[in-house]
C-alpha positions in Angstrom: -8.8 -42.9 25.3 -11.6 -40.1 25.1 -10.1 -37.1 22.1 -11.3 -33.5 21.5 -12.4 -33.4 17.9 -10.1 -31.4 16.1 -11.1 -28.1 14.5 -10.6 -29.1 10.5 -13.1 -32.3 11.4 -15.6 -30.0 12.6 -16.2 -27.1 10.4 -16.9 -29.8 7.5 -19.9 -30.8 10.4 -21.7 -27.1 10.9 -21.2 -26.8 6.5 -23.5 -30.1 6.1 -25.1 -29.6 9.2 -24.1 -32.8 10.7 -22.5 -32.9 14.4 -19.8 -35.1 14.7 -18.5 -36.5 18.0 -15.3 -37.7 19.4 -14.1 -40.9 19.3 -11.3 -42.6 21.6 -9.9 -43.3 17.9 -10.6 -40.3 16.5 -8.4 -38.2 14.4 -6.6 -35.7 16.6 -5.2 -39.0 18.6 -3.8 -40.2 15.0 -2.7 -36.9 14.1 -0.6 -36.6 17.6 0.8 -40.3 17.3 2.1 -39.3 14.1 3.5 -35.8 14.4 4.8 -36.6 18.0 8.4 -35.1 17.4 6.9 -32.4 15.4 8.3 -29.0 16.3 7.0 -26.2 19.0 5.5 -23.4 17.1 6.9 -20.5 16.3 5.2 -18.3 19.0 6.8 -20.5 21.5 9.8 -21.2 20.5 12.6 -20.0 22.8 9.5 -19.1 25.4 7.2 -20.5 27.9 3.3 -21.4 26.9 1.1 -19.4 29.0 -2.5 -20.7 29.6 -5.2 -18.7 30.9 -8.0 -20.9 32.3 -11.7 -19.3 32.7 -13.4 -21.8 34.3 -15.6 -21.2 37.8 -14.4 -24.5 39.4 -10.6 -24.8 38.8 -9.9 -26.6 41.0 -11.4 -30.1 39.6 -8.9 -29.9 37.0 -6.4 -32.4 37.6 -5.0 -32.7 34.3 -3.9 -28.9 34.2 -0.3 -29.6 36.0 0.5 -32.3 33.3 0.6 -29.6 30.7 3.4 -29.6 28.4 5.1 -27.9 25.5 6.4 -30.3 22.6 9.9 -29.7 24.3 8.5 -31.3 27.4 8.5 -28.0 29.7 5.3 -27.2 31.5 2.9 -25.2 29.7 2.2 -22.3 33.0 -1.8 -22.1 33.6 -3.5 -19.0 35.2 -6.7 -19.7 36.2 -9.5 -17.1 36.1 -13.2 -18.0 37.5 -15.1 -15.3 35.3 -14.3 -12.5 33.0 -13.6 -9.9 35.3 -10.6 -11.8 36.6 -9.6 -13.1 33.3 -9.1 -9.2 32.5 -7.4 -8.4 35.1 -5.0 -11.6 33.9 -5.2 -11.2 30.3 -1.7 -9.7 29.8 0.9 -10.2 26.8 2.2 -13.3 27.6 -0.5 -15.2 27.2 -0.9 -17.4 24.5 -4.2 -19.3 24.6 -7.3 -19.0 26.2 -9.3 -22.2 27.8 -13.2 -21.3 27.8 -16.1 -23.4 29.6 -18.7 -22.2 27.2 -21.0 -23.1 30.3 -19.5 -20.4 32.5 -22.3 -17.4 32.9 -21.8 -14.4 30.4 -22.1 -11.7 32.6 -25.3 -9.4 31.9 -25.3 -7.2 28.6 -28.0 -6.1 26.5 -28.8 -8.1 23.1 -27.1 -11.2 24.6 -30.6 -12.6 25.6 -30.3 -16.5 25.3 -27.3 -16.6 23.2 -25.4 -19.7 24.3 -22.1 -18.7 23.0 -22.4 -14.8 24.5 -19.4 -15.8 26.8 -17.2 -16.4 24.0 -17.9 -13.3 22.4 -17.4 -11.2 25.7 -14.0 -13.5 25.6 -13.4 -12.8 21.3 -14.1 -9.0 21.9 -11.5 -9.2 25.3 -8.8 -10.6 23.6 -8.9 -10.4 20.0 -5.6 -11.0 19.3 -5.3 -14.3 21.7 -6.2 -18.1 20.3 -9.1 -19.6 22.1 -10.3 -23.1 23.1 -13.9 -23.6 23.8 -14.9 -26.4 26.1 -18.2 -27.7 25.6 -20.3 -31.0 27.5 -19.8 -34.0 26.0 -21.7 -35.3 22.7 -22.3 -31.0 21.9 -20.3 -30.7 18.6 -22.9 -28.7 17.1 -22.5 -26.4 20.2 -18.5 -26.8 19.8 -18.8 -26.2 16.2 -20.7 -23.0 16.3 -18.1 -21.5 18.5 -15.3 -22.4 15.8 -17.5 -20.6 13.6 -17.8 -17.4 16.2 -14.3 -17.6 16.3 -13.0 -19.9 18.6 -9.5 -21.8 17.2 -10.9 -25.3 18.6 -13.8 -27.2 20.4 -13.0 -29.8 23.0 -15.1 -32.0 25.0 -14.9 -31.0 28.7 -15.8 -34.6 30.4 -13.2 -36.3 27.8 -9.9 -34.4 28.1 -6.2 -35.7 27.8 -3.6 -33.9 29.0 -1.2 -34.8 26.6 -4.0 -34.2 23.4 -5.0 -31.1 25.5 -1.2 -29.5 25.4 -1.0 -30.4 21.6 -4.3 -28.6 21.0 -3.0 -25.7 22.7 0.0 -25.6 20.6 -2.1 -26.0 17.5 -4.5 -23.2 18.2 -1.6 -21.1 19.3 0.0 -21.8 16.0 -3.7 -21.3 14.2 -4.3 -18.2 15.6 -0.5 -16.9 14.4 -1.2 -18.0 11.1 -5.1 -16.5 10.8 -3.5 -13.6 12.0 -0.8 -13.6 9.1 -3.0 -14.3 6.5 -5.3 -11.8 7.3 -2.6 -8.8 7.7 -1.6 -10.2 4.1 -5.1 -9.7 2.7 -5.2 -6.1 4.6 -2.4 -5.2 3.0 -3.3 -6.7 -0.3 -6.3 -4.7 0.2 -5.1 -1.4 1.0 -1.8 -2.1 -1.9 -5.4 -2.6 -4.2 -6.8 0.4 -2.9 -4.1 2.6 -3.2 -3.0 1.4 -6.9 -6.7 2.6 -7.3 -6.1 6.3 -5.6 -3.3 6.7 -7.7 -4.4 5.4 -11.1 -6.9 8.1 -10.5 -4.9 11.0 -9.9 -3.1 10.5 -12.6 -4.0 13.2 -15.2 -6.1 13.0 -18.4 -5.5 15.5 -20.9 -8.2 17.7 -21.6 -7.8 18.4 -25.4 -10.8 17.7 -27.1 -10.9 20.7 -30.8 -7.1 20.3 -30.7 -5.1 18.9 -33.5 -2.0 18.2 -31.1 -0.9 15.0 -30.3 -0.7 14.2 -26.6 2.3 11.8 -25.2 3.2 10.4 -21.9 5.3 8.5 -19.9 5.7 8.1 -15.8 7.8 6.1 -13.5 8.3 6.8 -10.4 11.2 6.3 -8.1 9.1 4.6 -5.3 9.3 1.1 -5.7 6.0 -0.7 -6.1 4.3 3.0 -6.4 2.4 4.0 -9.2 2.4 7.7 -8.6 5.7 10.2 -7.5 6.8 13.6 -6.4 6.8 14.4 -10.2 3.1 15.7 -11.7 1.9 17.1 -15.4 -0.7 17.7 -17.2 -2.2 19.5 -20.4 -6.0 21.3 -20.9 -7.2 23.3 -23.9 -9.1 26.5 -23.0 -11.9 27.8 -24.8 -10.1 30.5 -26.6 -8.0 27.3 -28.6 -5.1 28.3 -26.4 -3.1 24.2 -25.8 -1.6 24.9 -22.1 0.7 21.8 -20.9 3.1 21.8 -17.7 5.2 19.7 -15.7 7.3 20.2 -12.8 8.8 18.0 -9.7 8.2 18.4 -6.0 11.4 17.8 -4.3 11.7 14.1 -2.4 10.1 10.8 -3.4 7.8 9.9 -1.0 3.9 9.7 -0.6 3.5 13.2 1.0 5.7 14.7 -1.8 3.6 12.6 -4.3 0.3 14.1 -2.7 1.7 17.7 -2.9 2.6 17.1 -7.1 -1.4 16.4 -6.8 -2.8 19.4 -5.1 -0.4 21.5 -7.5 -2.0 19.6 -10.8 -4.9 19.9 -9.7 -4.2 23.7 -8.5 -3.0 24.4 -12.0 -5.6 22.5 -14.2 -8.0 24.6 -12.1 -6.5 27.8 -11.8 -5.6 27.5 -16.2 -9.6 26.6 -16.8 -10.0 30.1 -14.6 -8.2 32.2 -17.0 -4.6 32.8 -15.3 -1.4 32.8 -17.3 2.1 32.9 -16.8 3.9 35.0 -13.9 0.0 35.0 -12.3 -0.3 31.7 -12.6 3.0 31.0 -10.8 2.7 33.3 -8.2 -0.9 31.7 -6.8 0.3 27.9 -7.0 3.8 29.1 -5.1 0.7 30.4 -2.5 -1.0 26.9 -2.7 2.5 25.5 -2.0 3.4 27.2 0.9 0.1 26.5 2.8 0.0 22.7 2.0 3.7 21.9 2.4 4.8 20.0 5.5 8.4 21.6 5.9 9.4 25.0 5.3 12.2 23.4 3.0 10.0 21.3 0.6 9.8 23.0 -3.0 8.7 22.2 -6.8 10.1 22.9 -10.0 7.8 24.3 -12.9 7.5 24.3 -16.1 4.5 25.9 -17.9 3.8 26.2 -22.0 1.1 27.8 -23.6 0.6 27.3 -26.7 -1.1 29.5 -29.7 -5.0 28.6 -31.2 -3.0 28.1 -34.8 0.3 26.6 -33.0 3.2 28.4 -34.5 4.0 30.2 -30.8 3.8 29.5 -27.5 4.6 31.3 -24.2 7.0 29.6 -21.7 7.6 30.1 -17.9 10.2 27.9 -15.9 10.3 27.8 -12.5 13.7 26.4 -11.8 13.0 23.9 -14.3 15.0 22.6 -17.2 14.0 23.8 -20.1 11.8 21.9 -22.9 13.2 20.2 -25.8 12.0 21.1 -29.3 12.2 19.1 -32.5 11.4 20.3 -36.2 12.1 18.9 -39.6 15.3 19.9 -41.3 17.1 21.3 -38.1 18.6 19.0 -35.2 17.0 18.8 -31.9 17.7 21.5 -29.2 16.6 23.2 -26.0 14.1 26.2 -25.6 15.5 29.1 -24.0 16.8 28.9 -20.5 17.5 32.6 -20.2 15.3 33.9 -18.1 14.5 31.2 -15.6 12.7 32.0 -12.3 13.2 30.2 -9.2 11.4 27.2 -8.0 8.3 27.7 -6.0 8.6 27.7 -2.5 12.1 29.7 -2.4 11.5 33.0 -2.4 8.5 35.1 -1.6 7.4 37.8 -4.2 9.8 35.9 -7.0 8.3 36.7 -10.6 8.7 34.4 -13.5 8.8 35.9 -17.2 6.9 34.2 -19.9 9.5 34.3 -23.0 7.3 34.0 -26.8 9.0 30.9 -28.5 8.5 30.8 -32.3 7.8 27.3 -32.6 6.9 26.9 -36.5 4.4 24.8 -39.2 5.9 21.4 -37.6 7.5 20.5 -34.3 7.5 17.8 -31.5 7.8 19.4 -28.6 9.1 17.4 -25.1 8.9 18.5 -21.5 10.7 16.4 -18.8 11.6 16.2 -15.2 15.4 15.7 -14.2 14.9 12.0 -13.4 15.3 11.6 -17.0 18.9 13.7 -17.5 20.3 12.7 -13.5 20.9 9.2 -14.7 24.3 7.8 -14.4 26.2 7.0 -17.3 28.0 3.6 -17.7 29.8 2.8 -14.3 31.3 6.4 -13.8 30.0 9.3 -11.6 29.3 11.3 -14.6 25.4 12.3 -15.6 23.7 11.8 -18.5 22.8 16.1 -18.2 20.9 18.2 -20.8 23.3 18.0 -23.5 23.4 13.9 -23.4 19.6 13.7 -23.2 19.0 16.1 -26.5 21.9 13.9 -28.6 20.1 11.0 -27.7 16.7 12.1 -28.4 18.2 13.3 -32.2 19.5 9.6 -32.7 15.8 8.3 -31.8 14.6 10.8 -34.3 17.1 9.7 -36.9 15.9 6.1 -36.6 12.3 7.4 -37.2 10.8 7.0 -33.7 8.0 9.5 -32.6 5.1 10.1 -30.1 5.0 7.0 -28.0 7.9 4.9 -29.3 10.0 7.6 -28.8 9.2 8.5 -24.7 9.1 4.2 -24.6 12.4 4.7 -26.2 14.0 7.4 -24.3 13.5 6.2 -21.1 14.1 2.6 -21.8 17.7 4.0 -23.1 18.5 6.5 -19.7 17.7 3.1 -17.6 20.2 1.2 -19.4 22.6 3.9 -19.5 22.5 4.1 -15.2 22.8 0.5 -15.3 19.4 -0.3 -13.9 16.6 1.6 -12.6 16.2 5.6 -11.7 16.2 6.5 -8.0 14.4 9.3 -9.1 10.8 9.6 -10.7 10.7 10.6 -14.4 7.6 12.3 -16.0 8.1 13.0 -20.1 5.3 14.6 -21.8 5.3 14.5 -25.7 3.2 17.4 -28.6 3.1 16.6 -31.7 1.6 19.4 -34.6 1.8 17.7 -37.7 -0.1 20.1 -40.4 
């Protein structure tokens, strides 16, 4: 019994550039005798397989009607005798096509003597549809080359079977759903690789070259499988000496709240290289936040440090932000001055924010945060780990000698465990260190 060769023989042929031909023994007919109860694919299952046949002379097909799906329903054939009816026919319910290769291409510049340009009208018409190319008999090369074009499968039109025929449809049906699959995985591979990429990159790098200040940092954000959140920070020294580091939290956790912490690090770092300080300062990234927002309702929490050449003061401005956390040798951990906290940007128009002078000393650690890391659940309860929870665990961390690194590793290892398993909510730490 005359067999189409199947597509795995042939590629093997157009790599070595051997043709090989069909045999009445040949593998497909082992293959089918084999997996004869083998199941319907998955496209069909529960549904009808719909055939459309481009062929100029449908008629002298009498093996068409004999079509049938591995439950034994007919496979329905629409029959098309050049591309401007197989348009017209294409819809979604097809499944495969069936191609005479030796049907006329109709004109198009570039397509010149190309023997497989009717295939490629057919690839570019349905993209997302498996094809099977019929070639004459003894032209594997020619059947090969359109499996390389893009066809699913070649078959031999003077040596059809109706019953091989059906199962090839079924398998290039099956083929093309799989192709398909695998290359929306590598897409989004792709694109998940791209945007780890993005990300990585807008992350920020301190810019504190002629500073003795140790620089610290941890970020996790609450997106799963993100790398970067709604929470930003960053730290640059200006030419004067002055060490200026912020961090603050645009509300929400998704990418366009991620992109908006972005465009305000970036609007800062810029704006701090320029010169501007404190309320200033605050007042033009609350303008850069109003006209990149989304939603009227979206705002950001700030807060901003600058810190003196010798690094005994700094200046501090919060923005509806909680307040930093300073630690110095001999005295137990606490909280910078909350008192005179301005609101978040993005809340009212014409706010002001006052910079309060902190006296910071000869030696101090000095931590800024976001509230992922003090909204933490503790134990099973409803109650937060708050402010207060998060400084008497930072002085236990101390006490047991941890610092720069170890310690933000530390701290939020600790808040994780407390909530029982991971934050909802991003959390950004950032860590100076003077050590004289």
């Amino acid at each position: 019994m005359p067999v189409p060769v199947p597509r795995q023989r042939a590629i093997p042929a157009v790599e070595s550039g051997q043709a090989q031909a069909a045999s009445a023994g040949g593998p497909l007919k082992e293959e089918a005798n084999r997996t004869e109860s083998a199941p319907a694919n998955s496209t069909a299952a529960g549904t009808t397989l719909t055939l459309l046949l481009i062929e100029d002379d449908p008629a002298g097909w009498p093996i068409v009607p004999e079509l049938l799906d591995s439950a034994g329903k007919p496979i329905r054939v629409r029959t098309a005798r050049n591309l401007t009816e197989a348009g017209r026919l294409l819809t979604d319910d097809v499944h495969c096509i069936l191609l005479d290769l030796a049907l006329p291409a109709p004109g198009r510049a570039g397509d010149g003597d190309d023997e497989l340009a009717v295939l490629k009208h057919v690839l570019e018409l349905a993209p997302r549809h498996a094809v099977l190319a019929l070639t004459a008999s003894g032209d594997a090369e020619r059947g090969a080359e359109a499996v390389r074009v893009g066809a699913q499968d070649y078959l031999f039109r003077d040596e059809l079977d109706g019953r091989l025929l059906s199962r090839a449809i079924r398998y290039a049906v099956e083929r093309k759903r799989s192709d398909s699959a695998e290359r929306r995985l590598a897409e989004g591979r792709v694109r998940a690789q791209e945007n780890r990429r993005l990300e990585r990159g807008l992350l920020p790098t301190p810019l504190l070259e002629g500073s003795s200040l140790r620089f610290a940092a941890r970020y996790r954000p609450g997106r799963s499988r993100a790398l970067l959140g709604g929470d930003f920070y960053d730290t640059v020294r200006t030419p004067d000496g002055t060490v200026h580091a912020m961090i603050g939290d645009v509300c929400g956790h998704g990418p366009d709240e991620a992109a908006l912490g972005v465009e305000l690090r970036i609007a800062w770092r810029a704006l701090t290289l320029a010169g501007l300080c404190g309320d200033v300062l605050l007042s033009t990234l609350q303008e850069v936040l109003e006209h990149e927002r989304g939603d009227e309702e979206i705002f950001a929490t700030l807060c901003t440090v600058d810190i003196s050449p010798d690094g005994r003061s700094a200046g501090l401005c919060l923005a509806g932000h909680p307040s930093p956390l300073i630690a110095r040798p001999g005295r137990p951990a606490e909280l910078l001055p909350y008192d005179n906290n301005g609101p978040a940007l993005g809340l009212l128009r014409g706010a002001r924010w006052p910079r309060m002078q902190v006296e910071l000393g000869a030696e101090w650690s000095l931590m800024l945060y976001t509230d992922g890391l003090i909204e933490g659940r503790v134990g099973g309860g409803g109650e937060r780990l708050g402010q207060e929870g998060m400084v008497q665990m930072v002085r236990r961390q101390l006490a047991a000698g941890l610092r720069g690194e170890d310690l933000l590793r530390s701290a939020v290892h600790e808040v994780r465990e407390l909530n029982g398993g991971e934050l909802t909510d991003d959390v950004a730490v950032v860590l100076l260190d003077r050590v004289p």
